[in-house]
C-alpha positions as CSV (number, residue, x, y, z in Angstrom):
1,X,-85.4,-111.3,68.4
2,X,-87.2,-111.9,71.8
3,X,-87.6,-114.8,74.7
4,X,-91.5,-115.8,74.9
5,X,-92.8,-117.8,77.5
6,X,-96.5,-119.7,77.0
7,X,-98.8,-118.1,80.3
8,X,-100.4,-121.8,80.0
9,X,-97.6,-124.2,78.9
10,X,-94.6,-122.4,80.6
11,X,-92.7,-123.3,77.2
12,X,-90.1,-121.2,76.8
13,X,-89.1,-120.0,73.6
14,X,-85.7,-118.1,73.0
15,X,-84.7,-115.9,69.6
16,X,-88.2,-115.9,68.3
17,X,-90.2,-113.5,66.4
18,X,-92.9,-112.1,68.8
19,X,-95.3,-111.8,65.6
20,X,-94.7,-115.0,64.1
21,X,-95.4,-117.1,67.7
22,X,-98.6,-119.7,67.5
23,X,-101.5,-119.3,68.7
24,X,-103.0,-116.4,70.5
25,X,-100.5,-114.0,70.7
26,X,-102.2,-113.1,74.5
27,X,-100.7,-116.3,75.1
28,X,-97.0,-115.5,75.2
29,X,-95.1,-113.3,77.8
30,X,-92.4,-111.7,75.7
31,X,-89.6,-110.7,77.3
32,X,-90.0,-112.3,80.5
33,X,-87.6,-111.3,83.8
34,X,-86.4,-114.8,84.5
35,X,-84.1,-113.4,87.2
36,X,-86.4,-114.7,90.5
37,X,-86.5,-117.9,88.8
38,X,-82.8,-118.6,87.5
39,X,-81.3,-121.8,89.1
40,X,-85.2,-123.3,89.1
41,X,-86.5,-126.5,87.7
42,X,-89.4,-125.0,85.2
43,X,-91.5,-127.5,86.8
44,X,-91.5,-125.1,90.1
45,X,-92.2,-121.5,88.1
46,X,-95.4,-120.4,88.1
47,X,-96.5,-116.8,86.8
48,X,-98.0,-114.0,88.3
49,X,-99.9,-111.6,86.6
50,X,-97.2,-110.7,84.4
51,X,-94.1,-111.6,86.5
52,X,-92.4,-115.4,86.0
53,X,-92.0,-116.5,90.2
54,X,-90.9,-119.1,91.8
55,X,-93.0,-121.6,93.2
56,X,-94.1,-121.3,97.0
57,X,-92.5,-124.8,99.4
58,X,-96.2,-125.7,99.6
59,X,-96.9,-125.3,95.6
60,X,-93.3,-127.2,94.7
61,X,-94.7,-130.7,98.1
62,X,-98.3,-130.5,95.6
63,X,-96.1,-130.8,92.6
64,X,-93.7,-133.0,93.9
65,X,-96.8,-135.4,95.3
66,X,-98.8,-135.1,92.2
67,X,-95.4,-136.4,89.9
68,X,-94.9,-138.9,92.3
69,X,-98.2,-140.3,92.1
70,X,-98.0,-140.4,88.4
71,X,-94.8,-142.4,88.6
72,X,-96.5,-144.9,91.1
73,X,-99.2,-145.6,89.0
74,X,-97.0,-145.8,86.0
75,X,-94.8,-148.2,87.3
76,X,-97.7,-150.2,89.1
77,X,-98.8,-150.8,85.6
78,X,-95.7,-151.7,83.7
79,X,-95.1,-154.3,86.6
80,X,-98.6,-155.7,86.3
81,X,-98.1,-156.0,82.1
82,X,-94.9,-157.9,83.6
83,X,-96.5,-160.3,85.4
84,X,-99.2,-160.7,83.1
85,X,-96.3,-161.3,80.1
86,X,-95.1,-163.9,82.7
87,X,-98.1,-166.0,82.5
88,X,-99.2,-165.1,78.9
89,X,-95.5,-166.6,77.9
90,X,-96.3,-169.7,79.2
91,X,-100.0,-170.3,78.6
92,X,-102.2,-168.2,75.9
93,X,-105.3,-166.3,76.8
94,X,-107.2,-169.5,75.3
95,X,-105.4,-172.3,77.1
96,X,-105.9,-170.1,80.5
97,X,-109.9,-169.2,79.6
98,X,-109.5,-173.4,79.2
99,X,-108.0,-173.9,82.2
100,X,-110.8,-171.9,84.2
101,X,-113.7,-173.3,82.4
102,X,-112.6,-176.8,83.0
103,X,-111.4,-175.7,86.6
104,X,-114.6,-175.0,87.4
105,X,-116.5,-177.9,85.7
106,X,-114.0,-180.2,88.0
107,X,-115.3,-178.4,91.1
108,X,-118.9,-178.8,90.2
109,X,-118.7,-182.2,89.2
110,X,-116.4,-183.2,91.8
111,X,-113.2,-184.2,89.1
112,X,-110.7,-184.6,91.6
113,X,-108.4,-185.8,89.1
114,X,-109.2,-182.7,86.8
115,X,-108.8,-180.4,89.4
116,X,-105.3,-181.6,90.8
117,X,-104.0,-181.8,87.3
118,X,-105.3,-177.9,86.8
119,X,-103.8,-177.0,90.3
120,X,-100.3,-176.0,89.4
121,X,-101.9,-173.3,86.5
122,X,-103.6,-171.3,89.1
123,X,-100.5,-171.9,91.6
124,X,-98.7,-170.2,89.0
125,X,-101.1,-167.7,89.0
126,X,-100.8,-166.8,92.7
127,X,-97.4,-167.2,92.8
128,X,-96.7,-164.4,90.4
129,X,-99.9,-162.3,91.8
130,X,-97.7,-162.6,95.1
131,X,-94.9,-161.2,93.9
132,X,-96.6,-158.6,91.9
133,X,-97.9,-157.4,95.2
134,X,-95.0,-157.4,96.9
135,X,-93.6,-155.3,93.9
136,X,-96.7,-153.2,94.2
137,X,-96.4,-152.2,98.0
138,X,-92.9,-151.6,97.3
139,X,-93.9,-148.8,94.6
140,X,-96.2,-147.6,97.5
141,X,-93.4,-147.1,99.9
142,X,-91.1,-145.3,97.7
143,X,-90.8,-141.6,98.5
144,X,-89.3,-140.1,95.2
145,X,-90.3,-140.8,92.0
146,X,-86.3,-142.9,91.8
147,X,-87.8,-145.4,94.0
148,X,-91.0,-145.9,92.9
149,X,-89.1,-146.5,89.2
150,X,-86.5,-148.9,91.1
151,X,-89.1,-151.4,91.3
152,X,-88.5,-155.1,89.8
153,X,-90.8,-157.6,90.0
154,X,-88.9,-160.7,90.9
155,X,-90.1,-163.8,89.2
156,X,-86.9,-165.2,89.2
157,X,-87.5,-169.2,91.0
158,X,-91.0,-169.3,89.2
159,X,-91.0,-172.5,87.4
160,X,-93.8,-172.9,84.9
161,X,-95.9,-175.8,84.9
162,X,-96.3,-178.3,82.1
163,X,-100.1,-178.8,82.4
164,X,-101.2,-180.8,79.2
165,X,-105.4,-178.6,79.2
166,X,-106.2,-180.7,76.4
167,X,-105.7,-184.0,77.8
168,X,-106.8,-183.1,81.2
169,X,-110.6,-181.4,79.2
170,X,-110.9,-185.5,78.4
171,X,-110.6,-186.3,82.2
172,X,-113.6,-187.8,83.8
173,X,-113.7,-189.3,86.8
């Protein structure tokens, strides 16, 4: 039985039959000399020809910045679907698409009335777009990938608005 390491994948694959590996068999190191790379996270290897090395300090800051970029934007996302969940809890897509079409019908026609009533929806809005940002330029700051998945958006305070849409859509003023 032999150790088989991908060239591509850097999978590592120990008591295997060398003949029964996938794929192209020109795709597997067998028998590898793991020695210059023992106490290494896999993520810093990289091979050479047919050697297994260690990643240079430059190679390991590129992989470093590249995972911590990847974190940023994955967190960035699951604290926008937070904030989005926030509002969605309160007010369906329908009774916010509502809000905004009558929103703007009370600018246009000058529906003061309307438009106060409509005003803590779109309060709530900012509010939590606020505190998404502040989230967001947190994630920004962070300099391991740790920090950037500390992040919480804080909504905590936010109280939601009752805003009756229906009754306010028969406002006229």
């Amino acid at each position: 039985m032999a150790t088989a390491l991908h060239r591509s994948t850097i999978e590592i694959r120990h008591s295997v039959d060398a003949t029964e590996l996938p794929g192209d068999p020109a795709d597997w190191l067998v028998q590898p000399d793991l020695s210059a790379v023992e106490g290494v996270p896999k993520k810093y290897w990289k091979l050479v020809g047919e050697s297994v090395m260690e990643m240079t300090a430059e190679e390991k800051a590129a992989v470093d910045a590249a995972e911590l970029a990847g974190a940023k934007r994955a967190r960035i996302a699951l604290l926008r679907d937070e904030a989005d969940a926030f509002v969605a809890g309160a007010y369906p897509s329908s009774t916010r698409e509502l809000a905004l079409a009558l929103y703007a019908e009370a600018i246009a026609e000058g529906y003061a009335q309307r438009r106060a009533g409509l005003r803590p929806l779109f309060d709530l809005g900012k509010t939590t777009g606020a505190r998404f940002r502040q989230a967001m330029l947190a994630v920004d700051a962070a300099q391991s990938v740790e920090e950037a998945e500390a992040v919480e958006l804080d909504l905590s305070g936010i109280e939601m608005p009752e805003v009756d849409v229906t009754a306010l859509a028969e406002l006229q003023e």
